[in-house]
C-alpha positions as CSV (number, residue, x, y, z in Angstrom):
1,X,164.5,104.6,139.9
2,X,160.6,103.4,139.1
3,X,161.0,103.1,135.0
4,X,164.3,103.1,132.7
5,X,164.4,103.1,129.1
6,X,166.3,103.2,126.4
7,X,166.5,103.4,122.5
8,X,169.6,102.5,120.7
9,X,169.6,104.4,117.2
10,X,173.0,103.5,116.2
11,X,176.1,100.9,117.4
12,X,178.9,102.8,119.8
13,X,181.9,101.0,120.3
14,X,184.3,100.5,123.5
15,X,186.8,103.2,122.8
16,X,184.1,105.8,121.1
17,X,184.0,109.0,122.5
18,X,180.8,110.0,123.9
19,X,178.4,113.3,124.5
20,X,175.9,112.3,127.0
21,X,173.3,115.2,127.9
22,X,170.7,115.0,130.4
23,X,167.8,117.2,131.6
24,X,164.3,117.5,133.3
25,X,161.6,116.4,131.0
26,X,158.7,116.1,133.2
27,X,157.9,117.0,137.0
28,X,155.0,115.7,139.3
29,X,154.4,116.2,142.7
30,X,156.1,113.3,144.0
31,X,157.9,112.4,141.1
32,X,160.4,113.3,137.7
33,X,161.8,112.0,134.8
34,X,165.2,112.5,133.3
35,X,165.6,112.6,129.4
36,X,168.9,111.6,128.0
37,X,170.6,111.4,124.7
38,X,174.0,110.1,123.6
39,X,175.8,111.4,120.8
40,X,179.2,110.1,119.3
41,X,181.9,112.6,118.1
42,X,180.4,112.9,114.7
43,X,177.3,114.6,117.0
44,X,175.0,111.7,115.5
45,X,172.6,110.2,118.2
46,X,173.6,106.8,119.6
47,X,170.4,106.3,121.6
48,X,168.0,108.2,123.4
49,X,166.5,107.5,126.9
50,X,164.6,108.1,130.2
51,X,164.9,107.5,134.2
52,X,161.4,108.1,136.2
53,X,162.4,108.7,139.8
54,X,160.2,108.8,142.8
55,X,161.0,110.5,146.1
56,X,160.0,108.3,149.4
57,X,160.1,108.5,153.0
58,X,162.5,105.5,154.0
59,X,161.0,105.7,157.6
60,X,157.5,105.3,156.5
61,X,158.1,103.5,152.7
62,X,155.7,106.3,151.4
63,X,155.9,109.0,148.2
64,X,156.6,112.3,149.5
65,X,156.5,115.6,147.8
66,X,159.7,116.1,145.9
67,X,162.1,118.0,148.0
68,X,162.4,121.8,147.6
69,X,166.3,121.7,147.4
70,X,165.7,119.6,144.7
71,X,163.4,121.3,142.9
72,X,165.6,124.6,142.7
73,X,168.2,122.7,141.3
74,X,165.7,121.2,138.7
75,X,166.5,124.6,136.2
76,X,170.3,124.4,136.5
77,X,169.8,120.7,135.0
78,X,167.4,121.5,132.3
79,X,170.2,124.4,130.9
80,X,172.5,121.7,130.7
81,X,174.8,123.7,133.7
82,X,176.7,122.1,136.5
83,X,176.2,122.7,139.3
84,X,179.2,123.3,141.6
């Protein structure tokens, strides 16, 4: 993870029930960022959010392209499907 954020729109308590949906908002070549929103059980918005992740050789501590397995699973995400 390079960059999180997050925007709380509205207080959630401890024993809230929660809706939290997530999908592909943005894909470079050696990157992508995850969108996210949380919505209580009234379906109003708790707080919105993003995760930019970069892909990196651990050998050489270098960006690499992001993997083609992981790209092909980049759709099933952005429906809002599991996979599996």
């Amino acid at each position: 993870v390079v960059e999180a954020a997050v925007r709380y729109v509205r207080p959630a308590r401890l024993d809230d029930l929660l809706d939290v949906r997530c999908w592909v908002s943005e894909r470079r070549r050696a990157s992508f960022r995850f969108g996210y929103e949380i919505q209580n059980a009234a379906g109003e918005s708790v707080a919105t959010g993003s995760t930019l992740h970069a892909c990196w050789d651990p050998a050489t501590a270098k960006m690499i392209a992001v993997p083609d397995w992981l790209v092909a699973i980049m759709p099933v995400v952005a429906e809002g499907r599991a996979a599996g």
